[in-house]
N, C-alpha and C positions, 0 to 999 in steps of 0.2 A: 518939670521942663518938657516942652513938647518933642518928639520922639523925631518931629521935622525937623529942627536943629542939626542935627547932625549928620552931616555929607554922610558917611560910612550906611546910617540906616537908612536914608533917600536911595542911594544906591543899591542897598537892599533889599528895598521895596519895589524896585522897576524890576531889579532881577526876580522875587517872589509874582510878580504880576505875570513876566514872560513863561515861567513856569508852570501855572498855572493855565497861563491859555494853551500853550503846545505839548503840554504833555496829555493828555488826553484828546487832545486833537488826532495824535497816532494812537497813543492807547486804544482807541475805538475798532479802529482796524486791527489793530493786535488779540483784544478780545476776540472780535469777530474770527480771528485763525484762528483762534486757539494757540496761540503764542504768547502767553502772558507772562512768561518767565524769560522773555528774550530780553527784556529791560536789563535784566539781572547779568544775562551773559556778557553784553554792552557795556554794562558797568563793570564789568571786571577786567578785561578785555582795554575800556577808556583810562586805566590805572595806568598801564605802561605809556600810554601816551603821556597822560601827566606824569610819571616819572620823568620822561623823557624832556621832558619844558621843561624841570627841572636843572637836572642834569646837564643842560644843553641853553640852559638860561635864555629860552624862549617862552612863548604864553602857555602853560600847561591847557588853556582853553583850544585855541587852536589844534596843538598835540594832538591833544585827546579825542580829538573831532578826525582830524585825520586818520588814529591806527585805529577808532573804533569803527568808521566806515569802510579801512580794508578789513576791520575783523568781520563786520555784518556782509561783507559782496563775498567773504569767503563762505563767512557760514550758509547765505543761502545756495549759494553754490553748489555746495557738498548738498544739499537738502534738496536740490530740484535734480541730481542727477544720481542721487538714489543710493551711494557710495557708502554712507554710514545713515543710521536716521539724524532726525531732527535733535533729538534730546542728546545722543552722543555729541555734537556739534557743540550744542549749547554749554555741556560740560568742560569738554576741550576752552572754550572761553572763557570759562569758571575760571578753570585753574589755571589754565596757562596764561590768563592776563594780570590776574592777581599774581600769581609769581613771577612774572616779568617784570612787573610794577617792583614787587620789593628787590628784586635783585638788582636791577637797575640803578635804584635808585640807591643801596649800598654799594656798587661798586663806584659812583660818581661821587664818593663819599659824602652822602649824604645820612640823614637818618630817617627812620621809616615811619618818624610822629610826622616828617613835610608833609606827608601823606593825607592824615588825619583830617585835615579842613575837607578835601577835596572828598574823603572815604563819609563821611557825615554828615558833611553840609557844616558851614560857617561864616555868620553874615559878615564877621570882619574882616575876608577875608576876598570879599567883591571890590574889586579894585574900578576905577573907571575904564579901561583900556576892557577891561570881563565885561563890564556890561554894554558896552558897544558892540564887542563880537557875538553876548547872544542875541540880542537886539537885530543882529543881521542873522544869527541861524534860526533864531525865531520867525521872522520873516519868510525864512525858505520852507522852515517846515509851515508852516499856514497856509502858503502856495501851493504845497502839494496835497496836502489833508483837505481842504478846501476846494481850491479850483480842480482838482481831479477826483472829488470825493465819488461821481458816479461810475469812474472805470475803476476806482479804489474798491468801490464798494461792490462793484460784481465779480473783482477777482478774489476778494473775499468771501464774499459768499457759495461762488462756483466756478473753480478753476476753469475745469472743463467745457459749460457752459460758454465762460467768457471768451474759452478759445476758438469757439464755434462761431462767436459774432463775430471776429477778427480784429479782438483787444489783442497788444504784446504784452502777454502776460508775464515771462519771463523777465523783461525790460520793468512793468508796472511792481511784480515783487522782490526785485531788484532795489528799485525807489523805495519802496517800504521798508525795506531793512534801514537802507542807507540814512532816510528820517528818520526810523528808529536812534538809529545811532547818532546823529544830530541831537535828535532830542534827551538824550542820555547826559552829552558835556551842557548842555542848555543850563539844565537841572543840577549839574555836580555841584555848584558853589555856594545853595542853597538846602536842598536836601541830600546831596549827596549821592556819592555813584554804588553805594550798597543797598540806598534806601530809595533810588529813580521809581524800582518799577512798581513802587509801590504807588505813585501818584500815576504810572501808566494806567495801571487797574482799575484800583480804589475808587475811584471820581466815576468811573464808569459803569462799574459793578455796584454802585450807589445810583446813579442815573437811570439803571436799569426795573430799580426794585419800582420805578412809580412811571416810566416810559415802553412806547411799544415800537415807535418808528425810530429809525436810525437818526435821523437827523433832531427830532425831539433829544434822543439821547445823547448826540453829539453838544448840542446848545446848554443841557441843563449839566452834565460831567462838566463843562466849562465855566460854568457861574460855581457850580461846589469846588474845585480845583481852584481857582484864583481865591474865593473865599479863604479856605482852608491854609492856604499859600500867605497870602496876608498877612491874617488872624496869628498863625502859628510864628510868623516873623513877627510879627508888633511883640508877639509871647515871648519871644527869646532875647527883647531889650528890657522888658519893664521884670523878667522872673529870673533870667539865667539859666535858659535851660535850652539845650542843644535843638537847632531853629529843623534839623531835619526828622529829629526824632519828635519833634511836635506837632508837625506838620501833617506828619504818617498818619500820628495817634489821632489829630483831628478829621481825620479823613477818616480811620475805620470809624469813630464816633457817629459821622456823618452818615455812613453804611448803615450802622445796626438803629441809629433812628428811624431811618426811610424803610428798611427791612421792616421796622417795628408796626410802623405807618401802614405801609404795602401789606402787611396779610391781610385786612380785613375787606381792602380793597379785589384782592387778588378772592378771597371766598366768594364775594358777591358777585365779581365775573365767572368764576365755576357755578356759581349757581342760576345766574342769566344764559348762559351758553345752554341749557338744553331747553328753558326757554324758547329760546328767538329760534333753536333748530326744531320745535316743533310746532310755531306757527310757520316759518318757511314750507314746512311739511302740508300741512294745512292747505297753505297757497297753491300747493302743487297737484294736490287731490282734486282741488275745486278747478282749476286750468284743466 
């Protein structure tokens, strides 16, 4: 029976697509900080919110979107004004959101398996009402990863620098959390808010092994991340097997091939680079 039959995986499939494009869309810039474990804090952090749609019998998608964007404007907060570092921050979200998330959600007497779709990813559990609102957070994050990918990109690469041109860098890293954390509840209902940031990475840190420029890297993490998003959803109708935990797995798979690919690649450019720097040399003698 074709796999299109069934409204529940159609549904599933537009949510695995959006996924695919927007999570790596910020993952990029998240590499580029050195924040690649901030997906991780956002997801934990995005749990109370979804308790709270719960609890409060609203869209846990919204929720989520909501207390994970005031958890990202606080944590960069704390991190630009120097108060505790970065990593302290990120823990404080660890913990403190995942135990909000279950406490909550037992006091609203609930129980803590509600949880589970949203902690793992589960296609039956994309409603229509889910895949319209990521559909529009999708959208915002692509706006900003995109149409401001060049002030994005240079406050990534040089605070300082960028403060010098007279980017609002403050304002600009501010955004980037905030997408972050956007892209976090995007993600929950397909791979799950334990397992986001591993599609924030993975796609990129795979992009990386065979790319040099930023935007090469940004286009091909987006063809492997929608693949992997797909492939791992069709996986979880025709096998039975949890659509977030496959998703991951296809994704480091995707890594350690292109790693496998890239050394032999990456030897011949160490071995051309002294090369081309000693005919430039050459050049220079004879000038």
């Amino acid at each position: 029976m074709d796999i299109l039959d069934y409204a529940f995986m159609q549904r599933a499939l537009i949510a695995a697509a959006l996924v695919g494009i927007t999570a790596p869309a910020i993952g990029t810039y998240l590499v580029q900080r050195r924040q690649a474990l901030m997906g991780d804090g956002l997801g934990h952090v995005a749990m109370t919110g979804v308790a709270l749609g719960f609890v409060l019998q609203t869209s846990p998608v919204w929720m989520a979107t909501l207390v994970a964007v005031v958890g990202a404007v606080g944590m960069e907060l704390i991190r630009a004004r120097g108060r505790t570092s970065g990593d302290v921050a990120l823990a404080m979200l660890f913990y403190g959101g995942l135990a909000g998330g279950v406490m909550i959600i037992n006091l609203g007497g609930g129980q803590t398996a509600s949880l589970l779709g949203s902690m793992f990813g589960s296609i039956t559990t994309v409603a229509t009402e889910d895949v319209t609102a990521m559909a529009i957070l999708a959208a915002f994050v692509l706006a900003v990863a995109v149409g401001l990918r060049r002030q994005l990109f240079a406050v990534c690469q040089d605070e300082e620098f960028a403060r010098v041109t007279g980017l609002p860098v403050r304002a600009l890293n501010l955004l980037i959390a905030v997408t972050a954390a956007v892209t976090v509840t995007v993600a929950m209902r397909i791979v799950g808010l334990l397992l986001v940031s591993a599609m924030l990475v993975i796609p990129v840190a795979a992009a990386q092994r065979l790319t040099r420029s930023f935007a090469t890297t940004l286009g091909l993490a987006m063809a492997i991340s929608v693949t992997v998003s797909l492939t791992g959803t069709a996986a979880t109708y025709y096998i039975n097997v949890p659509s977030g935990a496959t998703i991951v797995l296809l994704a480091i798979g995707v890594f350690v091939v292109l790693t496998t690919l890239s050394a032999p690649l990456a030897r011949r450019r160490a071995k051309a680079a002294p090369a081309v720097e000693e005919v430039c040399t050459r050049d220079d003698v004879k000038v």
